[in-house]
C-alpha positions as CSV (number, residue, x, y, z in Angstrom):
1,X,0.0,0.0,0.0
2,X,0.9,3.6,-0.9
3,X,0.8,6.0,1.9
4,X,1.7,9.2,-0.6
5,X,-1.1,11.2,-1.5
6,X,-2.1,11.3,-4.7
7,X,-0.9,14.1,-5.9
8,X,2.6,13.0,-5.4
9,X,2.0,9.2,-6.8
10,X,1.2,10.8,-10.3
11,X,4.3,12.8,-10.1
12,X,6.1,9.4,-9.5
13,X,4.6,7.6,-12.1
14,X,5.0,10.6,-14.6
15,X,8.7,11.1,-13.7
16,X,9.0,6.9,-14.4
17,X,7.2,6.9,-17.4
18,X,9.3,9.5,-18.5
19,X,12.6,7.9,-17.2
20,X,11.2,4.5,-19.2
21,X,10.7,6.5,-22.4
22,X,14.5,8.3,-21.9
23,X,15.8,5.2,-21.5
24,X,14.0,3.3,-24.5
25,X,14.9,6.0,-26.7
26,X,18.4,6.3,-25.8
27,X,18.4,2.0,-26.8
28,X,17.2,2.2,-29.7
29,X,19.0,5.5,-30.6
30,X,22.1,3.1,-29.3
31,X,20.8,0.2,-31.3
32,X,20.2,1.9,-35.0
33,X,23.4,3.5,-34.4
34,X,25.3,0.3,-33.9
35,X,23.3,-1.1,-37.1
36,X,24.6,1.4,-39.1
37,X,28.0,1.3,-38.0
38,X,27.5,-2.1,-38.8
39,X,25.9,-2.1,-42.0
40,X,28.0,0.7,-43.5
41,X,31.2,-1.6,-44.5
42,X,28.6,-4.0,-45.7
43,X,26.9,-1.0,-48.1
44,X,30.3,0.1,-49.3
45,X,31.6,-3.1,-49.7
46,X,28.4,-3.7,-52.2
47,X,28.9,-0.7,-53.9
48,X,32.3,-1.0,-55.1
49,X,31.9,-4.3,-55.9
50,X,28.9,-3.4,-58.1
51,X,31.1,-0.8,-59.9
52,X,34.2,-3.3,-60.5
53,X,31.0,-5.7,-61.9
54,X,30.2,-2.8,-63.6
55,X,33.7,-2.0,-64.9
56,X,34.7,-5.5,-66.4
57,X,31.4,-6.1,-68.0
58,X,32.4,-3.1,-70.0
59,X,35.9,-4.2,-70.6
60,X,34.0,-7.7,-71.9
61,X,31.9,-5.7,-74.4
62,X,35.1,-4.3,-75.7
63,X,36.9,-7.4,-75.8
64,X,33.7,-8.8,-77.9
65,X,33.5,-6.0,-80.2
66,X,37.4,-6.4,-80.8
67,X,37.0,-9.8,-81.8
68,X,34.5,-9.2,-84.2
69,X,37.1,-5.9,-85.4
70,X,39.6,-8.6,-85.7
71,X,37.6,-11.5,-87.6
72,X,36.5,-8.4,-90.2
73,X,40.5,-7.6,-90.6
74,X,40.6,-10.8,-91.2
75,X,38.3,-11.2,-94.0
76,X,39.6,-7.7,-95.4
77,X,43.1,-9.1,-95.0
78,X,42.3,-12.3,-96.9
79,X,40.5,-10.4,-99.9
80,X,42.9,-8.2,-100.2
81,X,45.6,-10.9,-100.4
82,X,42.8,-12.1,-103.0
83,X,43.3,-9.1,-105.0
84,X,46.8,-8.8,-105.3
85,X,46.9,-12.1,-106.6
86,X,44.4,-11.3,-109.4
87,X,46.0,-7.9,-110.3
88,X,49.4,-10.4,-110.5
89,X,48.0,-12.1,-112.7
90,X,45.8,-9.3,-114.2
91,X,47.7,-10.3,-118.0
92,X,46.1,-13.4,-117.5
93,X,42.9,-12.6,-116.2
94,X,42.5,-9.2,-117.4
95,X,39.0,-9.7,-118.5
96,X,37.5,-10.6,-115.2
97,X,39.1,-8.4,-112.7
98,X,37.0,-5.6,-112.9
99,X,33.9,-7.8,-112.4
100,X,35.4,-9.6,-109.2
101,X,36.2,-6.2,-108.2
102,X,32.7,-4.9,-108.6
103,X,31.6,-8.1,-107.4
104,X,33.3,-7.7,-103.7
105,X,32.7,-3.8,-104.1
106,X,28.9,-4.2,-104.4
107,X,28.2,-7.3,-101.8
108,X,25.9,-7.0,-98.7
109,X,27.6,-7.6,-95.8
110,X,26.6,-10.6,-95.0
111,X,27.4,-12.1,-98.1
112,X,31.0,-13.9,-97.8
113,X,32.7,-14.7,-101.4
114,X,34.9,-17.7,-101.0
115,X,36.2,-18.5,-104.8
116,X,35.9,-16.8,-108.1
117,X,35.6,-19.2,-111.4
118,X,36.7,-17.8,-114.6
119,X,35.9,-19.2,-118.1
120,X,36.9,-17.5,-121.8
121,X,34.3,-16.5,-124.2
122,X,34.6,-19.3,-126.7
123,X,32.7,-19.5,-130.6
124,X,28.7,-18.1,-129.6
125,X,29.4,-18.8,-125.9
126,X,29.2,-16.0,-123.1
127,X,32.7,-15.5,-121.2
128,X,31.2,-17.2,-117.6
129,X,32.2,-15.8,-113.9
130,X,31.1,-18.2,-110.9
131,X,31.3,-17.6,-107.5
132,X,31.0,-19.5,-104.7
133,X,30.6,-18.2,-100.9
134,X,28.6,-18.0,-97.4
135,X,25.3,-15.6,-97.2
136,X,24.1,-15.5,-93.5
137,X,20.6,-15.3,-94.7
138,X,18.3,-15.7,-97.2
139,X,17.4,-12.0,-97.8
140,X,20.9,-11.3,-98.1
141,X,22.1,-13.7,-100.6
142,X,18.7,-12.8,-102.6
143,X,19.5,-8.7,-102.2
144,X,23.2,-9.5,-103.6
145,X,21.5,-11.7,-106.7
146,X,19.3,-8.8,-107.4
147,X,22.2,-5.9,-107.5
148,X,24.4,-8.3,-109.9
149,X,20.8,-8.4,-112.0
150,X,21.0,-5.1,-112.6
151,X,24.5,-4.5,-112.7
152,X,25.0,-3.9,-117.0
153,X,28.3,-5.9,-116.8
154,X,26.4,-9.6,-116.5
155,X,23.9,-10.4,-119.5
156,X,22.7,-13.5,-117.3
157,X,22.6,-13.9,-113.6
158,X,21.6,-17.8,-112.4
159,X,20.9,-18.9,-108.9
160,X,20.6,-22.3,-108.5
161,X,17.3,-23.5,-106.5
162,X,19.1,-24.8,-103.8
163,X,20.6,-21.5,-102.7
164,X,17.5,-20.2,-101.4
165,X,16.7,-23.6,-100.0
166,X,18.2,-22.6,-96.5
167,X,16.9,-19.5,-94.6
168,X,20.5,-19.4,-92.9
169,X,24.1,-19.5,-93.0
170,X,23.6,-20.4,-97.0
171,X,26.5,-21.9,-98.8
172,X,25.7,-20.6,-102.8
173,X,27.3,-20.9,-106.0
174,X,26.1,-18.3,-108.8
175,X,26.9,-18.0,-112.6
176,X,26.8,-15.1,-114.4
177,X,27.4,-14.4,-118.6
178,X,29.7,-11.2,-118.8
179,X,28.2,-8.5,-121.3
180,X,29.7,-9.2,-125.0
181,X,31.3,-5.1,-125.1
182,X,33.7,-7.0,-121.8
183,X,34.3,-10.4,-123.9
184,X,35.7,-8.4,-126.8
185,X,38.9,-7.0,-124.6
């Protein structure tokens, strides 16, 4: 039992209630403090490491895209190796040259020529040109057999059904007549 009057047992009780919410707020105060002293290696840790991620996924995009640089030297290297052979042996081949020329001047770029095949105009027979190579696709073997359709040095353009057979990675041969004006040089 109590013998404090009233009055004085609320002040008790108010000074304790406050001393209990002083002291709760100073723990937890104490307590998200801690956390976050805690947690704040954990953040930056996590942050840089996210960057470095970051940083070498770029330097793996760049290595990609300087593979592909290098296969595309590559192919430029080996046609141009290509070409200096034919302009070599440009007395012996004079007639075609400038069609092979135009021929790897004008293809799409997924069209990859492998070979060139040359044969002389003989009596009421077309000088031929065949060439064999790789078209990724479909469309762009059928884009490069329209622009050699219209190009005024072939009389003839044939693509063999089974080119377009394939809607990728096509292997194709295709035979074109050269105009009579080039079989007359």
């Amino acid at each position: 039992m109590n013998l404090l009057p009233f009055s004085e047992q609320n002040k008790i009780a108010r000074q304790r209630l406050f001393c209990c919410s002083i002291a709760t707020g100073l723990i937890t105060f104490f307590i998200l403090s801690a956390a976050i002293f805690f947690l704040v290696p954990s953040y930056l840790f996590l942050f840089f490491q996210s960057k470095e991620l970051a940083r070498k996924l770029e330097i793996e995009k760049q290595s990609s895209e300087l593979k592909k640089a290098e296969s595309i030297e590559a192919t430029i290297r080996n046609l141009n190796r290509r070409i200096d052979l034919l302009s070599k042996n440009e007395a012996v081949l004079k007639d075609p040259f400038s069609e092979m020329a135009l021929l790897i001047k004008e293809k799409p770029a997924n069209v990859l020529i492998n070979s060139f095949s040359y044969e002389k105009s003989g009596q009421n027979k077309p000088a031929i040109l065949t060439v064999t190579g790789n078209a990724k696709t479909r469309d762009s073997l059928l884009r490069f057999v329209e622009i050699l359709g219209k190009n005024p040095a072939f009389s003839r353009v044939y693509s063999p059904i089974s080119n377009i057979l394939s809607k990728e990675e096509i292997e194709f041969s295709l035979i074109m007549d050269l105009t009579e004006s080039r079989n007359k040089e």
